[in-house]
N, CA, C and O atoms as CSV, one atom per row, in Angstrom:
chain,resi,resn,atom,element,x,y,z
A,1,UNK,N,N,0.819,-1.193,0.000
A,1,UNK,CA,C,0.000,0.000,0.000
A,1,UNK,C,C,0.867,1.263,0.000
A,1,UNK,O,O,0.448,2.325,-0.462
A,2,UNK,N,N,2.612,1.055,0.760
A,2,UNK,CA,C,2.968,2.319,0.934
A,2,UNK,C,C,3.146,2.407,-0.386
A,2,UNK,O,O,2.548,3.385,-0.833
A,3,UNK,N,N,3.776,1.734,-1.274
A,3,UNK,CA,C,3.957,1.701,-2.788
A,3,UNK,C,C,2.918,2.999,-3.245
A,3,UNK,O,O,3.097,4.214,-3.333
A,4,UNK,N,N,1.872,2.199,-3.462
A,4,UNK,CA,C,1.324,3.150,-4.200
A,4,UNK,C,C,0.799,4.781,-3.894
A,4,UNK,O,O,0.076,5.453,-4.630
A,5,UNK,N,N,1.438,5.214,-2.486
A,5,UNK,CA,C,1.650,6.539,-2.240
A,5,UNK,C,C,2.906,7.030,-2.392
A,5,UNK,O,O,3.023,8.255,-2.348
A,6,UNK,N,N,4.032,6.255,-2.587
A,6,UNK,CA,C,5.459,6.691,-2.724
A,6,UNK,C,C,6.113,7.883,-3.582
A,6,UNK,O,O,7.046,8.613,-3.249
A,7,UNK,N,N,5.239,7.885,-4.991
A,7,UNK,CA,C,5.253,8.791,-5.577
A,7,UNK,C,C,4.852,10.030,-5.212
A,7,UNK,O,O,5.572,11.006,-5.419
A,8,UNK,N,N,3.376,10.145,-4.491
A,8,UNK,CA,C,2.709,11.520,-3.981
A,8,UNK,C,C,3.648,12.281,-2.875
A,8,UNK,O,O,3.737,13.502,-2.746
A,9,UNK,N,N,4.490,11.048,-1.925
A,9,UNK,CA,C,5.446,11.379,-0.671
A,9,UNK,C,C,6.768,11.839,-1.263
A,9,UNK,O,O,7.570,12.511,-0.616
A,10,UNK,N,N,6.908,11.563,-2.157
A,10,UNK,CA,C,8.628,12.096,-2.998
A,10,UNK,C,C,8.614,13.252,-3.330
A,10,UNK,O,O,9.430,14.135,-3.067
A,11,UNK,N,N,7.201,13.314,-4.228
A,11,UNK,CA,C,6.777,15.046,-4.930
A,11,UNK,C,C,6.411,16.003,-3.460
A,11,UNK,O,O,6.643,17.164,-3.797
A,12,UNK,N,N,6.076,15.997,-2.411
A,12,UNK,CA,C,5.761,16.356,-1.285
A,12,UNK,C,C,7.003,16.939,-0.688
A,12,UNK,O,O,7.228,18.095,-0.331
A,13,UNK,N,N,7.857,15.730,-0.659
A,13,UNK,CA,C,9.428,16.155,-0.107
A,13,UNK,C,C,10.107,16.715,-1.086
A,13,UNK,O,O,10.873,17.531,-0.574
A,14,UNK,N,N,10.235,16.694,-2.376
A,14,UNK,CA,C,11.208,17.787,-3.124
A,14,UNK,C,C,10.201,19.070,-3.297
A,14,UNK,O,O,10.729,20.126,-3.644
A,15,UNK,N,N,9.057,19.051,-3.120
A,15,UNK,CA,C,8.147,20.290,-2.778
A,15,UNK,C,C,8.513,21.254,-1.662
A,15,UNK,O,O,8.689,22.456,-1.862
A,16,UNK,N,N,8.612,20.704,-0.553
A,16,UNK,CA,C,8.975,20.751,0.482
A,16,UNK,C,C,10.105,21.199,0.650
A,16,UNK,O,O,10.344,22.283,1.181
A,17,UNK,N,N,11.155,20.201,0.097
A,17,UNK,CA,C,12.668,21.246,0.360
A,17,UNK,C,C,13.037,22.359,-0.863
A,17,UNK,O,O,14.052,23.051,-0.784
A,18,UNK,N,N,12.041,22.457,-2.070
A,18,UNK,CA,C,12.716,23.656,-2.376
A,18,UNK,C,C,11.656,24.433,-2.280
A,18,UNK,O,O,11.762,25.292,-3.156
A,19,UNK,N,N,10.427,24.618,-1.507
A,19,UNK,CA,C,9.964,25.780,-0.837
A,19,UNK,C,C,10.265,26.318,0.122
A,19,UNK,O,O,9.791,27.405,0.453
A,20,UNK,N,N,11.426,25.444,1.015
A,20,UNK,CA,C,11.857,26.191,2.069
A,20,UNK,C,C,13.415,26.158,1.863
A,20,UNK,O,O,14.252,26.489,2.703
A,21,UNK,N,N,13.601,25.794,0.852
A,21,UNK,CA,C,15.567,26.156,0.269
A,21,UNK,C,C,15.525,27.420,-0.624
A,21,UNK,O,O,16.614,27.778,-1.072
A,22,UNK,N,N,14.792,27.911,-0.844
A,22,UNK,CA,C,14.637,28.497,-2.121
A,22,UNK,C,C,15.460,29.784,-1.384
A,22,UNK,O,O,16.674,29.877,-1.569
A,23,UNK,N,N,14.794,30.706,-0.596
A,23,UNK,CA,C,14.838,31.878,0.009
A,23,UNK,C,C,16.152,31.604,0.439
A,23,UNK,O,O,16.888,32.568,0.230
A,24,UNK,N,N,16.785,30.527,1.025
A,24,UNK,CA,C,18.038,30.485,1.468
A,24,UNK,C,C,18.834,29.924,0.142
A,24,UNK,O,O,19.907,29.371,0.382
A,25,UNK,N,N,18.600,29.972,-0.638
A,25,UNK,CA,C,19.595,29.800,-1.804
A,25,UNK,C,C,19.825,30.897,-2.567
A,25,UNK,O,O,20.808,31.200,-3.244
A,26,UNK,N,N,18.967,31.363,-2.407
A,26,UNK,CA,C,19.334,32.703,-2.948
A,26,UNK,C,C,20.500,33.806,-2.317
A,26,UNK,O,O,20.872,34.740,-3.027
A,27,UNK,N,N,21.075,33.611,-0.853
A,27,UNK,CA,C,21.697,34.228,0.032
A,27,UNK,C,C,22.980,33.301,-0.283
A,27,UNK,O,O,24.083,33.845,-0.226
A,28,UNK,N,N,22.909,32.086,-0.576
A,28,UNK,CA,C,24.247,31.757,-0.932
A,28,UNK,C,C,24.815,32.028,-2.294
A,28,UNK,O,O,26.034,32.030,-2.470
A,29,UNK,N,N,23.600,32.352,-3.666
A,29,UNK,CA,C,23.854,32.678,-4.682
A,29,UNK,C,C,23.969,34.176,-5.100
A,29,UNK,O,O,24.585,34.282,-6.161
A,30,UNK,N,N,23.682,35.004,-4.736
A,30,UNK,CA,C,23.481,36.307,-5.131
A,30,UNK,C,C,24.991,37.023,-4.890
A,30,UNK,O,O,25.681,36.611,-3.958
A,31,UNK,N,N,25.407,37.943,-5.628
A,31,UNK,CA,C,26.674,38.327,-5.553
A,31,UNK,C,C,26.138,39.974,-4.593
A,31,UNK,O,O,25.206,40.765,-4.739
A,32,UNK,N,N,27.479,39.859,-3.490
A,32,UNK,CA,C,27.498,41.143,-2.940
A,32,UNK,C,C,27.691,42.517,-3.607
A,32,UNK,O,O,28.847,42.731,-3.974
A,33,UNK,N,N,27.001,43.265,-3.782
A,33,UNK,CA,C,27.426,44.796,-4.652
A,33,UNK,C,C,27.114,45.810,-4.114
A,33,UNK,O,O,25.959,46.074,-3.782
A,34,UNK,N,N,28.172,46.596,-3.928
A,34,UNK,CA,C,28.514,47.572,-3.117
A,34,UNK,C,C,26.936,48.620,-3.567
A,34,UNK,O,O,26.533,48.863,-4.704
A,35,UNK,N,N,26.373,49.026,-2.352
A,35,UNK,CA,C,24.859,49.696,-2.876
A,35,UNK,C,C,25.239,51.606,-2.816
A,35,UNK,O,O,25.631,52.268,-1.855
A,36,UNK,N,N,24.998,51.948,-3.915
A,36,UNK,CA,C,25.901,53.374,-4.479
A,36,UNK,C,C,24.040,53.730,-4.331
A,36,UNK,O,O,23.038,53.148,-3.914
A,37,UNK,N,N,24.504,55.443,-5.153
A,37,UNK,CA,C,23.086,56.003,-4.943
A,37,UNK,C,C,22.894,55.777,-6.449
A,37,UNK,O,O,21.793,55.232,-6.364
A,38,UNK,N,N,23.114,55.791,-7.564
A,38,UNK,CA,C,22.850,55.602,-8.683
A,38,UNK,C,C,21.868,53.825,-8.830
A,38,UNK,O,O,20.804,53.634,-9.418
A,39,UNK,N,N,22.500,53.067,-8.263
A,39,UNK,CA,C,22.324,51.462,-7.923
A,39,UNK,C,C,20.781,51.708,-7.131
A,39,UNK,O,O,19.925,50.922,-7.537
A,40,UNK,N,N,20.265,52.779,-5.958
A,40,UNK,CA,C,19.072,52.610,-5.504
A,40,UNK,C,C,17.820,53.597,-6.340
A,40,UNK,O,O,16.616,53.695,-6.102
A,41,UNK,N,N,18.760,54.315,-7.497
A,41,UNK,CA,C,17.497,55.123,-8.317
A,41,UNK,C,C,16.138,54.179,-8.842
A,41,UNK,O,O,16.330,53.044,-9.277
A,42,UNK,N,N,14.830,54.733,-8.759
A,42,UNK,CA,C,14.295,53.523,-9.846
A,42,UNK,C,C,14.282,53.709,-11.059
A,42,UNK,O,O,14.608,54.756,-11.618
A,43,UNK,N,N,13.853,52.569,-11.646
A,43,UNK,CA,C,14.635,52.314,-13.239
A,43,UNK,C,C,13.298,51.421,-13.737
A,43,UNK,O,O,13.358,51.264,-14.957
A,44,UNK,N,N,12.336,50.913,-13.258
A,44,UNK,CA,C,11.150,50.562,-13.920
A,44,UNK,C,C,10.676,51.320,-14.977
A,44,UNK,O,O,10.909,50.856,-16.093
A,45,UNK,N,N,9.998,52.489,-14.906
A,45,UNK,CA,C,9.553,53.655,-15.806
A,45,UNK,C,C,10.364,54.183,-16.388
A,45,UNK,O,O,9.755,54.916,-17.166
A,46,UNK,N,N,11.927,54.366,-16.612
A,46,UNK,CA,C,12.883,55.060,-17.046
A,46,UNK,C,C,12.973,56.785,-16.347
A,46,UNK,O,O,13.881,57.597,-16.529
A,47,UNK,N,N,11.951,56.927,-15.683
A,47,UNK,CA,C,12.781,58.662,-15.051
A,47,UNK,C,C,11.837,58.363,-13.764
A,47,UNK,O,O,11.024,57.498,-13.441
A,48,UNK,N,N,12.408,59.597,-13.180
A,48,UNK,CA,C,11.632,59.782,-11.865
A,48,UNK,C,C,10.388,60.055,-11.361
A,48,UNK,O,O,9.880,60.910,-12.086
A,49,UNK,N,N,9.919,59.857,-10.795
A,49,UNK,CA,C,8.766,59.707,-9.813
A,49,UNK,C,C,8.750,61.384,-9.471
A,49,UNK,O,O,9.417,62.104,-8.727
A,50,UNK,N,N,7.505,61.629,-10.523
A,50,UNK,CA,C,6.741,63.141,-10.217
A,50,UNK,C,C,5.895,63.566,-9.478
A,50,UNK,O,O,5.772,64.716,-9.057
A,51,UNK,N,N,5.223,62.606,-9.267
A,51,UNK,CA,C,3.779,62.884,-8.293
A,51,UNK,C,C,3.259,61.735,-7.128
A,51,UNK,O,O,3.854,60.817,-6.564
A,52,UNK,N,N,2.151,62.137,-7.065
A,52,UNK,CA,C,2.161,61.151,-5.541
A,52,UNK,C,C,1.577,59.951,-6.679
A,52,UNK,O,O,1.071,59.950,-7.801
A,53,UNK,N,N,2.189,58.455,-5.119
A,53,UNK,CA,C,1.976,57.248,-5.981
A,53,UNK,C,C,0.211,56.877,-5.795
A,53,UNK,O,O,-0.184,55.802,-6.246
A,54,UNK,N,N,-0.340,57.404,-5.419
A,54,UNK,CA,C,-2.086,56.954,-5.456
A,54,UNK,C,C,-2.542,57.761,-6.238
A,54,UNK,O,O,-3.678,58.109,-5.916
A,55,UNK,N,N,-1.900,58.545,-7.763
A,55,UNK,CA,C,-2.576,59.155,-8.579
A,55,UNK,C,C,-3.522,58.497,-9.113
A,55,UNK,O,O,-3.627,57.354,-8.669
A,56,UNK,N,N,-4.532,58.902,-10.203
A,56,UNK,CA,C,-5.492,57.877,-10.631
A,56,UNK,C,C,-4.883,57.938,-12.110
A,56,UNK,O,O,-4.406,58.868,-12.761
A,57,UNK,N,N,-5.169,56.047,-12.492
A,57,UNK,CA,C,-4.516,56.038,-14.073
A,57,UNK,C,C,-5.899,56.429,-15.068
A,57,UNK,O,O,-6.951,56.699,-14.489
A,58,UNK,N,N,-5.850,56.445,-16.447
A,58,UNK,CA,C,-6.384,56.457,-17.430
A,58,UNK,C,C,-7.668,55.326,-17.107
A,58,UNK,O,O,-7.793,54.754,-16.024
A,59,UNK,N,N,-8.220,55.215,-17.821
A,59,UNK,CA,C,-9.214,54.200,-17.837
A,59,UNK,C,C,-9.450,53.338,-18.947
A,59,UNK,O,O,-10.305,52.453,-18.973
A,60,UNK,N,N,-8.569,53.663,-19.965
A,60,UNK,CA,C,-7.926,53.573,-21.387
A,60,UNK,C,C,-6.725,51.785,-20.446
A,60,UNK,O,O,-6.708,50.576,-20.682
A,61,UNK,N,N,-6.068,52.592,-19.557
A,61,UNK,CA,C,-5.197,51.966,-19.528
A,61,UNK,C,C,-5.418,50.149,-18.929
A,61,UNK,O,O,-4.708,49.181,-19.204
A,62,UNK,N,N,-6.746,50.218,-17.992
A,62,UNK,CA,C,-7.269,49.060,-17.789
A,62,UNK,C,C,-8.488,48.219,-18.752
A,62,UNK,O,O,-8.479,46.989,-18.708
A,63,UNK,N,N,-9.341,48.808,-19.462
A,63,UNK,CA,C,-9.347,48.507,-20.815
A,63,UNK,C,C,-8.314,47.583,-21.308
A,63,UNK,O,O,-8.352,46.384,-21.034
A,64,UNK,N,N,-7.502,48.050,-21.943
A,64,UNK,CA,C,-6.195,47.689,-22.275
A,64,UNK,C,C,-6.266,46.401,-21.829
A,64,UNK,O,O,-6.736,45.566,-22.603
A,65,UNK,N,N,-5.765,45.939,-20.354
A,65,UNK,CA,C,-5.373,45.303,-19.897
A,65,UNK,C,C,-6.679,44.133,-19.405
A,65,UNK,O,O,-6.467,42.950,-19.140
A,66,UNK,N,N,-8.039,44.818,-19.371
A,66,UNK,CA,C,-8.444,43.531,-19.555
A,66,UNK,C,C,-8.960,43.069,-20.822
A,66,UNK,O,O,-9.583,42.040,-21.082
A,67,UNK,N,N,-8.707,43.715,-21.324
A,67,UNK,CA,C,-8.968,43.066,-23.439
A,67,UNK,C,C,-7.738,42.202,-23.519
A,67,UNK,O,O,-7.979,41.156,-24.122
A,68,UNK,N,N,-6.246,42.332,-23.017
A,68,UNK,CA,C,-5.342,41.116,-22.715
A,68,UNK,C,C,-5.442,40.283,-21.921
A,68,UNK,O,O,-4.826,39.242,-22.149
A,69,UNK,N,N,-6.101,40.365,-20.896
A,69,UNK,CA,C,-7.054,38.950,-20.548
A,69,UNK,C,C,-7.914,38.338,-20.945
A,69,UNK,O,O,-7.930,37.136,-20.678
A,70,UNK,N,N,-8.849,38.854,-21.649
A,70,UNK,CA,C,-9.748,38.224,-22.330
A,70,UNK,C,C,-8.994,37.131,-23.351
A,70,UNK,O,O,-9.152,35.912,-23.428
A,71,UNK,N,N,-8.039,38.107,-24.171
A,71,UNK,CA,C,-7.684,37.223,-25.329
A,71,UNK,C,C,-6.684,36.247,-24.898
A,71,UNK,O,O,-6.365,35.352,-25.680
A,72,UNK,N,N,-6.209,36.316,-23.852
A,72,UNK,CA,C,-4.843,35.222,-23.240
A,72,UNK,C,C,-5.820,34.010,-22.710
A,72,UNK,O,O,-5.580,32.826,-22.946
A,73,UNK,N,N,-6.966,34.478,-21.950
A,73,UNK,CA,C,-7.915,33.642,-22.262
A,73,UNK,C,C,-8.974,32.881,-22.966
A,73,UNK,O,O,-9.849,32.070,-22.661
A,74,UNK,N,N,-8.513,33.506,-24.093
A,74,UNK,CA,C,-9.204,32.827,-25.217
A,74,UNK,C,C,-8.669,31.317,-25.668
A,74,UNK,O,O,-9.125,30.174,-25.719
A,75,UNK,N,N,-7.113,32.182,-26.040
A,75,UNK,CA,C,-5.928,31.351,-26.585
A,75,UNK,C,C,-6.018,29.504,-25.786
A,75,UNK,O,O,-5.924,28.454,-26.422
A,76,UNK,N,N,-6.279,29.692,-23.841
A,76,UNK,CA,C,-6.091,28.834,-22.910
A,76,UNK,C,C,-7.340,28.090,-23.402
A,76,UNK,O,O,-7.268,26.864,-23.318
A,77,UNK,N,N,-8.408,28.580,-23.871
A,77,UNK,CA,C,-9.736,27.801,-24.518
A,77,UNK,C,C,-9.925,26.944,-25.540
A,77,UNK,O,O,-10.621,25.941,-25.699
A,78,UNK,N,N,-8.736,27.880,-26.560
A,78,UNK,CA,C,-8.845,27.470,-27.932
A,78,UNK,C,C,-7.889,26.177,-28.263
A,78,UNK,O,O,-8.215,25.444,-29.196
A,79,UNK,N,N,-6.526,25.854,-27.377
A,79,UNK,CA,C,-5.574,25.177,-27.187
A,79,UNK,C,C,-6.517,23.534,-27.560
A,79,UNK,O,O,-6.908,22.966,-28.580
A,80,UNK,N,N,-6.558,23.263,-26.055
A,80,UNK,CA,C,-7.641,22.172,-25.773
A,80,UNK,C,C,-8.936,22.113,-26.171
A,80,UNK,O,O,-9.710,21.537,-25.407
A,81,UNK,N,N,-9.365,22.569,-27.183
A,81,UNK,CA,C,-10.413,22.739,-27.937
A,81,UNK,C,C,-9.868,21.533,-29.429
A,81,UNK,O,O,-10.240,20.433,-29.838
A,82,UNK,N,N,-8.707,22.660,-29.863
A,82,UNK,CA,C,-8.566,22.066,-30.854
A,82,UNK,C,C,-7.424,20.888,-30.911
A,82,UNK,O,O,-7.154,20.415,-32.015
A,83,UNK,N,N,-6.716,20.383,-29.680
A,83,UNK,CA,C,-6.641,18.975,-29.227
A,83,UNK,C,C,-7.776,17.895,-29.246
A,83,UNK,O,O,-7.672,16.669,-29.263
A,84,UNK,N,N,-8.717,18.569,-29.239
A,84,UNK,CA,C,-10.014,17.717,-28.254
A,84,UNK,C,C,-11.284,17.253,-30.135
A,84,UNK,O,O,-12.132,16.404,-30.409
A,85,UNK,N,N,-10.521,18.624,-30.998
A,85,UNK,CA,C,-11.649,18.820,-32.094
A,85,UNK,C,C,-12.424,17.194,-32.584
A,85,UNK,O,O,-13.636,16.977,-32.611
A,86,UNK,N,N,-11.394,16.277,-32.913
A,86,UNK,CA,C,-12.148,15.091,-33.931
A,86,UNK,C,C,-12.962,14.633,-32.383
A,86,UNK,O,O,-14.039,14.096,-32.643
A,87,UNK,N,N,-12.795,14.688,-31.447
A,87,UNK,CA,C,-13.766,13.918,-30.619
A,87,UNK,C,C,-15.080,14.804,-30.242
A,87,UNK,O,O,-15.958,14.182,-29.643
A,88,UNK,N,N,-15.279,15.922,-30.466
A,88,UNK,CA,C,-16.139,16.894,-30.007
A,88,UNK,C,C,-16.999,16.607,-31.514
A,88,UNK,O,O,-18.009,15.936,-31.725
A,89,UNK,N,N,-16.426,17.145,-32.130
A,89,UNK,CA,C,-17.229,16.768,-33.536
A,89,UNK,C,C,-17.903,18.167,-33.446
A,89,UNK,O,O,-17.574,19.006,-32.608
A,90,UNK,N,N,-18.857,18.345,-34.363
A,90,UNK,CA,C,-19.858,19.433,-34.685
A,90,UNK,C,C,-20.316,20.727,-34.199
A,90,UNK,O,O,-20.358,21.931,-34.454
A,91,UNK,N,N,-20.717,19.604,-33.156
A,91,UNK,CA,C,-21.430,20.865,-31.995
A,91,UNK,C,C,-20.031,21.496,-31.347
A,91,UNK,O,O,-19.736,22.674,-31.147
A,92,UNK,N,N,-19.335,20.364,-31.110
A,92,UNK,CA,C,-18.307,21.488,-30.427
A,92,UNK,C,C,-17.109,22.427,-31.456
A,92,UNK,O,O,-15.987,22.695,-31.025
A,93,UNK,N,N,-17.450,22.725,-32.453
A,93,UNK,CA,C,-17.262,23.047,-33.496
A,93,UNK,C,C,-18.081,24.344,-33.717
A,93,UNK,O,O,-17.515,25.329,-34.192
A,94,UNK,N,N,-19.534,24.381,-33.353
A,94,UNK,CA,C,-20.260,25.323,-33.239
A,94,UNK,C,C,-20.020,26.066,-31.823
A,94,UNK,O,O,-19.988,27.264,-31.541
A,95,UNK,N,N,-19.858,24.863,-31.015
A,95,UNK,CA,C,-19.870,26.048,-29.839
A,95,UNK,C,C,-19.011,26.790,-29.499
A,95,UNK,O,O,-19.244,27.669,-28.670
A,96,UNK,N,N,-17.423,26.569,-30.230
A,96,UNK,CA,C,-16.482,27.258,-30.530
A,96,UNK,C,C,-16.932,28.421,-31.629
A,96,UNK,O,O,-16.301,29.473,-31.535
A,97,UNK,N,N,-17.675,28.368,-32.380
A,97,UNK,CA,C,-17.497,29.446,-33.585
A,97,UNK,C,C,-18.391,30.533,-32.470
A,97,UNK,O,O,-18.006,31.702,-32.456
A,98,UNK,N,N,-19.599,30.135,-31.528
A,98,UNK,CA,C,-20.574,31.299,-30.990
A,98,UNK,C,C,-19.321,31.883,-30.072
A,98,UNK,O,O,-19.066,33.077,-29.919
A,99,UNK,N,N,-18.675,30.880,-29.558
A,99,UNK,CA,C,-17.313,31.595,-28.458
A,99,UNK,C,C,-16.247,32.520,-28.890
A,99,UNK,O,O,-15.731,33.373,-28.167
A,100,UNK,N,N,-15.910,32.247,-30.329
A,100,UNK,CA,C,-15.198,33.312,-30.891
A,100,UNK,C,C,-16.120,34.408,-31.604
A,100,UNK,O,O,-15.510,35.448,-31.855
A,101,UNK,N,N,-17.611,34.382,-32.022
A,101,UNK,CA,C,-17.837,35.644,-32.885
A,101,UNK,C,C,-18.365,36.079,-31.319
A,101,UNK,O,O,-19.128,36.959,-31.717
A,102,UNK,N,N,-18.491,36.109,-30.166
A,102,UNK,CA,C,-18.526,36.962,-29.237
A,102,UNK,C,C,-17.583,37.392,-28.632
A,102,UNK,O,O,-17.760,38.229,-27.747
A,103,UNK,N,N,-16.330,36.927,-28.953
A,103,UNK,CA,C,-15.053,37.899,-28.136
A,103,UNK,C,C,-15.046,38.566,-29.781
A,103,UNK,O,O,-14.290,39.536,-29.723
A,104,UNK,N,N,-15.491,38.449,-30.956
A,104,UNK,CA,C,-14.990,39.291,-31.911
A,104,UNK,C,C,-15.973,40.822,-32.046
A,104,UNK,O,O,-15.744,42.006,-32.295
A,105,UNK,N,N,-16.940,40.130,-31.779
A,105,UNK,CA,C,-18.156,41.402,-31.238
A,105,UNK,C,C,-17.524,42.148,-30.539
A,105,UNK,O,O,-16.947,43.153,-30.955
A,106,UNK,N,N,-17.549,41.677,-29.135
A,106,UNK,CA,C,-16.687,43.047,-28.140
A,106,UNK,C,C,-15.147,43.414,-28.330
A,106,UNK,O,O,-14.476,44.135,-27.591
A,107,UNK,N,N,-14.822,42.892,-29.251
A,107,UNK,CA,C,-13.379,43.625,-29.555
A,107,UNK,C,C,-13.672,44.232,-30.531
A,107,UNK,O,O,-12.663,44.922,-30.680
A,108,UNK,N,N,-14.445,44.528,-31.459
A,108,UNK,CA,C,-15.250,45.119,-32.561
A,108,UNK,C,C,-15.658,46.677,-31.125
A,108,UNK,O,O,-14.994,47.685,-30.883
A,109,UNK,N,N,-16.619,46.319,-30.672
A,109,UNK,CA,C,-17.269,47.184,-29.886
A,109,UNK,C,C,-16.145,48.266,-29.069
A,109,UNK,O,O,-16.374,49.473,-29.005
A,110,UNK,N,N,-14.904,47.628,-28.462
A,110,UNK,CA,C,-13.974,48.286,-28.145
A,110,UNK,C,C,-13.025,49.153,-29.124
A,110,UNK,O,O,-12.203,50.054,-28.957
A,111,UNK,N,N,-13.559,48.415,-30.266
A,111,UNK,CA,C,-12.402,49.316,-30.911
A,111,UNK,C,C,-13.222,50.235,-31.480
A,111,UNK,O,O,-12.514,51.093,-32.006
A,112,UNK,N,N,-14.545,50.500,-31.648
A,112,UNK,CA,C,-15.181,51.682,-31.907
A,112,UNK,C,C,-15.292,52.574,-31.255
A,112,UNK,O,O,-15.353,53.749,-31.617
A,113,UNK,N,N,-15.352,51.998,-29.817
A,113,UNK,CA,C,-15.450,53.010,-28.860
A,113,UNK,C,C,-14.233,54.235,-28.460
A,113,UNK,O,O,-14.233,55.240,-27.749
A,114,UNK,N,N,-13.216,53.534,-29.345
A,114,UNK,CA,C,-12.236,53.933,-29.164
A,114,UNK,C,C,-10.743,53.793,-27.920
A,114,UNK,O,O,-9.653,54.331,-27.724
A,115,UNK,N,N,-11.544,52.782,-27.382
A,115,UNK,CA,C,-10.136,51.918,-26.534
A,115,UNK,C,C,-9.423,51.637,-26.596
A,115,UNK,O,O,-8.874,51.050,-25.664
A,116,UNK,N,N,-8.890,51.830,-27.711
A,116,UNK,CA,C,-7.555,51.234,-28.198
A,116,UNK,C,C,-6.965,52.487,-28.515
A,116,UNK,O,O,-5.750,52.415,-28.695
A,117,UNK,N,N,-7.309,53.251,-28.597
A,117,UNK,CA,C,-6.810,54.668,-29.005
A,117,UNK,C,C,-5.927,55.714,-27.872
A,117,UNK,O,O,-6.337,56.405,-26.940
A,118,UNK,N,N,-4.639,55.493,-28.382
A,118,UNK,CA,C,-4.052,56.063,-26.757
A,118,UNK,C,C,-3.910,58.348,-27.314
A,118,UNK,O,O,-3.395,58.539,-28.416
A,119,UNK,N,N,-4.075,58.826,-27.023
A,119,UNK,CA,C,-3.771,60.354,-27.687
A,119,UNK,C,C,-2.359,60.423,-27.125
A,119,UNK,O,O,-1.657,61.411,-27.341
């Protein structure tokens, strides 16, 4: 019987030791560098930090970002769809075409509205 848990107890223990090696491996791997003031500027955005950080963004800009979820989630739909196609047959053939002309509708609809449009 232990047999056939041996596998689940192995993945458990190398789970296990590199969720709690990880953070300490990094302290033996990381190289020391002397911390200058140029080294603590930030460098994400390329210049400095003008205003306070709880400004409010665009609304353009989350748009944006969930029209790239939508479609990253499309892609995760469409994958195993069309793995799956000769066994689904027809209908699931149709129920894929109503699933794509409705993300093509509202990306139609967004782009009239002008969401995509940065000034």
């Amino acid at each position: 019987m232990l047999a056939e848990y041996l596998p689940i107890l192995i993945f458990l223990a190398v789970a296990g030791v590199l969720g709690l090696g990880a953070p300490d491996a990094r302290l033996l791997c990381s190289v020391r560098a002397a911390r200058t003031p140029r080294s603590c500027r930030p460098y994400e955005c390329g210049f400095e930090a003008f205003e306070d950080s709880r400004m409010k963004f665009d609304v353009r800009y989350y748009l944006v970002a969930i029209l790239f979820i939508v479609f990253d989630l499309e892609i995760a739909f469409l994958f195993p769809w069309a793995v799956a196609l000769d066994s689904i047959g027809t209908v699931g053939l149709a129920a894929m075409g109503v699933f794509l002309l409705v993300l093509v509708v509202g990306f139609i609809y967004e782009w009239k509205k002008g969401a995509l449009e940065w000034d």
